[in-house]
C-alpha positions as CSV (number, residue, x, y, z in Angstrom):
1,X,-16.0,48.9,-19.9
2,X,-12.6,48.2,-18.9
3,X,-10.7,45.9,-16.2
4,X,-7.1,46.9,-14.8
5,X,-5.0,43.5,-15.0
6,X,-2.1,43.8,-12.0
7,X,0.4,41.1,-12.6
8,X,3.4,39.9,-14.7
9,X,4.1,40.1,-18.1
10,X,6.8,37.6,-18.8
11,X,8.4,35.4,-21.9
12,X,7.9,31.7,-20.7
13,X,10.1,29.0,-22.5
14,X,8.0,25.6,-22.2
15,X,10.1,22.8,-22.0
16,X,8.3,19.1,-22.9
17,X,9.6,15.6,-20.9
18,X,8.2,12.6,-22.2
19,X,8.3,11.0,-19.5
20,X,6.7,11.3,-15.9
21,X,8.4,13.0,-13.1
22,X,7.3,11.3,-9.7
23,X,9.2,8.2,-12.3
24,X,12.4,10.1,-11.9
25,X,12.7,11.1,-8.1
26,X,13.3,9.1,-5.3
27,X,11.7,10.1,-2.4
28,X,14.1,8.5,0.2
29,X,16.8,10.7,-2.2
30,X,14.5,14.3,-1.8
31,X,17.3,16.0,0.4
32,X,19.6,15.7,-2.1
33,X,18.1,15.9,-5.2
34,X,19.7,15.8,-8.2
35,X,17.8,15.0,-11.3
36,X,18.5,15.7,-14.9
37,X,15.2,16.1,-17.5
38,X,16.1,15.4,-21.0
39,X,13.2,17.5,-22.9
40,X,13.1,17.0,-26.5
41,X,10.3,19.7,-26.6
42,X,11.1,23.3,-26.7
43,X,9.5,26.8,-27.3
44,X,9.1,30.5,-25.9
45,X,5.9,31.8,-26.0
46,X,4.4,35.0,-24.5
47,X,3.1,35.0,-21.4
48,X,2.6,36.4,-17.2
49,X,-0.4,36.3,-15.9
50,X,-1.2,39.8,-16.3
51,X,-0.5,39.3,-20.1
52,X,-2.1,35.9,-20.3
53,X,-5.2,37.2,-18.5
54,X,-5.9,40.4,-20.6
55,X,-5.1,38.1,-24.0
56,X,-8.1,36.1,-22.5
57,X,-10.9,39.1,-21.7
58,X,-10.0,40.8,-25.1
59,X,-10.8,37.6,-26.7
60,X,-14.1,37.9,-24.8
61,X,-14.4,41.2,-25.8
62,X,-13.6,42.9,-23.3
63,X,-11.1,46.0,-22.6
64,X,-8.3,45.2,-20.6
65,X,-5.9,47.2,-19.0
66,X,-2.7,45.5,-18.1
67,X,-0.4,46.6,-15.8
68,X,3.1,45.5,-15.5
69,X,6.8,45.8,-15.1
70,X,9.2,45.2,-18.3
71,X,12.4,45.5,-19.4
72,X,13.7,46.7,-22.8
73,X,13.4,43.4,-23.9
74,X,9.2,43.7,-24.3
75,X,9.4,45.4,-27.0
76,X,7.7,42.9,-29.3
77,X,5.4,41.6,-26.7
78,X,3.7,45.1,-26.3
79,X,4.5,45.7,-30.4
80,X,2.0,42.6,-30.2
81,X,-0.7,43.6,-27.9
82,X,-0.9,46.8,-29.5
83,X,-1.7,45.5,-33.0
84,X,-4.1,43.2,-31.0
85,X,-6.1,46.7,-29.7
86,X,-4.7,46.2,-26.2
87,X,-3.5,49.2,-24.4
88,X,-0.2,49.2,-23.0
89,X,-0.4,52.3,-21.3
90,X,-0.4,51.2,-17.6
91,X,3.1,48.9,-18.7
92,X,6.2,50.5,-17.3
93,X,9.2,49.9,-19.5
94,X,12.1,49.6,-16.9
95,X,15.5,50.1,-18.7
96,X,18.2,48.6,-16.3
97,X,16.4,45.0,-16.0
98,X,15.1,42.3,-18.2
99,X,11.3,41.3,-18.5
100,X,10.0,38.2,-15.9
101,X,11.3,35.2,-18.0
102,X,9.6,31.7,-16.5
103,X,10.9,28.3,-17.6
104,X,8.1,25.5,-17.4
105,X,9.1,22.1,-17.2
106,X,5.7,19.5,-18.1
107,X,5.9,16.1,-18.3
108,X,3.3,13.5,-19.7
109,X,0.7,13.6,-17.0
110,X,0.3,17.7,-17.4
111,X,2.8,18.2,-14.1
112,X,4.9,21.4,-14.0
113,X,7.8,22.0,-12.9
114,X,8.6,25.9,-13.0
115,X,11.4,28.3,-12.6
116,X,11.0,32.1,-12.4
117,X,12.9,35.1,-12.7
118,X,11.2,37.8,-12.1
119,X,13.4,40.4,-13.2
120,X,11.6,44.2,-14.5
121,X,8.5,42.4,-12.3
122,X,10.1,43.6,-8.8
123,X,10.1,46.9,-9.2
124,X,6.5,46.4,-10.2
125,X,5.2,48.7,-7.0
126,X,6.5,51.8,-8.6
127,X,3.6,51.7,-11.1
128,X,0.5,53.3,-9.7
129,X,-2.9,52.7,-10.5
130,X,-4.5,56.3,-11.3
131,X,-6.6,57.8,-8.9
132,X,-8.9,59.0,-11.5
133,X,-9.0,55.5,-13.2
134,X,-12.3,55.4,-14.7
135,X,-11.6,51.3,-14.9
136,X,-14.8,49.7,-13.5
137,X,-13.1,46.1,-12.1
138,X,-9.4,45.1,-11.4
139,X,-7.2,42.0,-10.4
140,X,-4.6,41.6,-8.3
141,X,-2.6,38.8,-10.0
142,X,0.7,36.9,-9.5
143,X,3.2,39.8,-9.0
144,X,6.0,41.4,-7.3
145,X,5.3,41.0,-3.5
146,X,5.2,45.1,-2.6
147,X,3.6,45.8,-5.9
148,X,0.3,43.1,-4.7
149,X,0.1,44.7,-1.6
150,X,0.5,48.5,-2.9
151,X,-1.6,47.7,-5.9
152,X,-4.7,46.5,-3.6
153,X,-4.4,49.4,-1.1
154,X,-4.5,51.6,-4.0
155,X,-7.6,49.6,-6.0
156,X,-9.6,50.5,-2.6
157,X,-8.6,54.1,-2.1
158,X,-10.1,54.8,-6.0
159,X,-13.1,52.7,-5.2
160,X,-12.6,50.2,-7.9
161,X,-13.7,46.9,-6.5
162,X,-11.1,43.7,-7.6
163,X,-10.4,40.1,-7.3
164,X,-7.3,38.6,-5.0
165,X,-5.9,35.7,-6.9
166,X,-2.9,35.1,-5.5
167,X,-1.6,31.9,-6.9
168,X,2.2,31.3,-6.6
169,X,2.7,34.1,-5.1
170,X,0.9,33.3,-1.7
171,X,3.2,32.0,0.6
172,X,5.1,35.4,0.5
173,X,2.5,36.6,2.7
174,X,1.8,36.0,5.9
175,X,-1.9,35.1,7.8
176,X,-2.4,38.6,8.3
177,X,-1.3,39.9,5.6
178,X,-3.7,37.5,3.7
179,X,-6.7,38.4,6.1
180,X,-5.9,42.1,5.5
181,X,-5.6,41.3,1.3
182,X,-9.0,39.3,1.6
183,X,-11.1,42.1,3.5
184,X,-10.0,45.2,0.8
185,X,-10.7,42.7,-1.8
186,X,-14.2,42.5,-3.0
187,X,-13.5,38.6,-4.7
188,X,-10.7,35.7,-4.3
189,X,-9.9,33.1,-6.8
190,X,-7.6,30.0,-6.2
191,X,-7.6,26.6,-6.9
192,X,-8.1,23.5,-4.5
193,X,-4.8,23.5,-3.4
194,X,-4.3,27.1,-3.0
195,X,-7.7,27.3,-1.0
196,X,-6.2,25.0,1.1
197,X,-3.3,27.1,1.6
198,X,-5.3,30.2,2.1
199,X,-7.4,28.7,4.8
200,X,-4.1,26.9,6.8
201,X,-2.5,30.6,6.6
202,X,-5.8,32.7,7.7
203,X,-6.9,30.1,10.2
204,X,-10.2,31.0,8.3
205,X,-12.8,28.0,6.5
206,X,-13.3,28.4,2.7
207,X,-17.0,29.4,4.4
208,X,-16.0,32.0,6.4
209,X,-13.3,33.8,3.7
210,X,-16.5,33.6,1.5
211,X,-17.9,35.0,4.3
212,X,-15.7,38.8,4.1
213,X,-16.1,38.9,0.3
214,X,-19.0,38.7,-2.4
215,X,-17.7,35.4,-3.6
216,X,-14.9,32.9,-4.0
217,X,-13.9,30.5,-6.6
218,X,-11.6,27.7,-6.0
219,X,-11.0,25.6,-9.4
220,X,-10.6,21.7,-9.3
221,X,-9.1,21.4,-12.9
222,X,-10.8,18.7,-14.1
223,X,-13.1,18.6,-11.9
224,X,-14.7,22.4,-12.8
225,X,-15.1,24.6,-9.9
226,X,-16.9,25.7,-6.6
227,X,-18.5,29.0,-6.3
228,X,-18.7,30.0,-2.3
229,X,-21.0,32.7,-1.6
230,X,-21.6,33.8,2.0
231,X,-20.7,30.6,3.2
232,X,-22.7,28.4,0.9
233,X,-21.0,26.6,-1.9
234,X,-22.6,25.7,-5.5
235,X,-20.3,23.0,-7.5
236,X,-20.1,24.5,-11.2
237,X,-19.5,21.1,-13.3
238,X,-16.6,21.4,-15.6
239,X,-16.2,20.8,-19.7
240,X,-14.8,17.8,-21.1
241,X,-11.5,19.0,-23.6
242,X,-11.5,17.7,-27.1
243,X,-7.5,17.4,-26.3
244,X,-5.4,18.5,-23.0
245,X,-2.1,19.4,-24.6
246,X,-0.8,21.9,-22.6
247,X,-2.4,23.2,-19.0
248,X,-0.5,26.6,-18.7
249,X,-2.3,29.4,-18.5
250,X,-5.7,28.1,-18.2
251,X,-6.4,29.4,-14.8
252,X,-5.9,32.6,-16.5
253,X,-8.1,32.0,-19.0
254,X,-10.7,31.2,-16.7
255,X,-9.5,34.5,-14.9
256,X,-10.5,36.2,-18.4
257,X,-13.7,34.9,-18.1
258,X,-14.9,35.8,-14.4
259,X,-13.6,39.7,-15.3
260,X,-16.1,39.5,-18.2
261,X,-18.8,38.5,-16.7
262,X,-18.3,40.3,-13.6
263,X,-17.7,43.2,-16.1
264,X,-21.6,42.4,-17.1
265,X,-23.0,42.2,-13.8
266,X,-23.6,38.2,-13.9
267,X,-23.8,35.7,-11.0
268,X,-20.5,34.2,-10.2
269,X,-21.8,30.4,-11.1
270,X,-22.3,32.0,-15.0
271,X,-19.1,33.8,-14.6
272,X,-17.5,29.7,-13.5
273,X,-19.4,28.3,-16.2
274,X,-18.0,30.3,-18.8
275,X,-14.3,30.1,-17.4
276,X,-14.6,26.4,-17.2
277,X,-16.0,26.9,-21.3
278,X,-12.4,29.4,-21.8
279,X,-10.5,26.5,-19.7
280,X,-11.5,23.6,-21.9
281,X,-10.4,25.4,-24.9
282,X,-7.0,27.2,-23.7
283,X,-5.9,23.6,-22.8
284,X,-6.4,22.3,-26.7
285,X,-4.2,24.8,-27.6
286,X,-0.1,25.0,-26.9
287,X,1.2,28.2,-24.9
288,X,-1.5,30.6,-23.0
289,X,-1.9,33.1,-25.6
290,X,-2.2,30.8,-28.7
291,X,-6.2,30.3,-28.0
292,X,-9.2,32.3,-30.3
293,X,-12.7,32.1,-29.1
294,X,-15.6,31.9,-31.1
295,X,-18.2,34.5,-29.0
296,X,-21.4,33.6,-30.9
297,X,-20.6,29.9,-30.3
298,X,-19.8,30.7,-26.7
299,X,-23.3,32.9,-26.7
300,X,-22.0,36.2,-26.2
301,X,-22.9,37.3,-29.6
């Protein structure tokens, strides 16, 4: 059973400052800001959402499909997925541009900081999801802004039912854009802050966008998740980290985790509950593709 993952592929380079950042701003300064980090911490890992996400299902054991935008420059990242037994074949290598690169910036209280090129990622829209896809889920993911929007329509025309998480890419659309993205989508996943974005752009409650799908999620970090279903939300309690050493790509882990079960046919709130399981253990770990799961510890055999 597999999953099309629409979203970035991208080389992050995580940059560590000892120190905290509301420490090092002045807010009567903001309009003309001029700060200077000194980050003793560097390294590149792999990452994108798209790439973070399918790293997470296979894990899971699940069969993802990414499907992404590169440059030339991929050519180890998708060397490295392939030894991994995840298919490349819905990446498009685009020779005239570089792969998304995205700097992250964290300080000592886990706050980010990010900057993002996204290079081979907008020209993303000229990769199309097959019409004969025999995929049985999908995700539309942080990506180029056509290639959300062309991905989606394309998801409904074959009939394969898929999850809007828009993350930092939302406020490129518009209310009714976002209304028009929520009602082809048959899920939407955000977190608390991004939920509240959603809802100030749609003029739509958390209830009533619950309300035009099968479900929404919207993580609290920390604080675990809520599951809305048809306007009634179910809290999902979260699970304590042994360590939090490094936050990105944990929503794509949990991301991983609600394609499985989906995948499987569970209810959302076991879908949660095993994302918030993923989350808890990406965080432990440096980088968002640095993780392994144990599946007979996690109960999936």
């Amino acid at each position: 059973m597999s999953s099309i993952i629409c979203g970035s592929l991208a080389i992050d380079t995580i940059l560590t400052f000892e120190g905290n950042f509301a420490d090092q701003i002045l807010a009567d300064q903001i309009h003309k800001l001029n700060v200077s980090f000194y980050v003793p911490g560097m390294r590149r890992e792999y990452g994108g959402c798209a790439g973070n996400i399918a790293y997470g299902l296979k894990q899971l054991g699940g069969e993802p499909l990414p499907m992404a935008a590169v440059g030339p420059d991929a050519r180890d990242y998708l060397e490295r997925f392939g030894a991994m037994g995840i298919s490349t074949d819905l990446v498009m290598v685009r020779p005239d541009n570089y792969t998304a690169l995205c700097t992250i910036m964290t300080d000592k209280q886990n706050n980010q900081i990010t900057g993002f090129h996204p290079g081979a990622m907008g020209e993303a829209h000229l990769n199309e999801i097959p019409a004969n896809t025999k995929a049985k889920l999908g995700i539309i993911a942080p990506d180029g802004r056509d290639a959300m929007w062309t991905h989606a329509r394309q998801f409904k025309a074959a009939g394969v039912p898929f999850i809007f998480d828009p993350g930092q890419q939302l406020p490129v659309f518009n209310g009714e854009e976002h209304k028009q993205l929520i009602e082809m989508a048959d899920y939407v996943a955000v977190n608390d802050y991004e939920g509240a974005m959603l809802s100030e752009r749609t003029g739509w409650s958390l209830a009533e966008i619950s309300g035009k799908v099968k479900g929404l999620v919207v993580t609290l970090g920390e604080q675990g998740c809520d599951v809305w279903e048809q306007g009634v939300k179910t809290h999902v309690a979260p699970v304590k980290a042994t360590a939090v050493v490094d936050p990105t790509g944990c929503g794509d882990a949990f991301r991983a985790a609600l394609l499985f079960g989906i995948e499987r046919g569970w209810s959302l709130v076991r879908c949660c509950t095993l994302g918030n399981q993923i989350g808890a253990l990406k965080i432990a770990q440096r980088g968002g593709q640095n993780y392994t799961l144990d599946r007979a510890a996690l109960g999936l055999g």
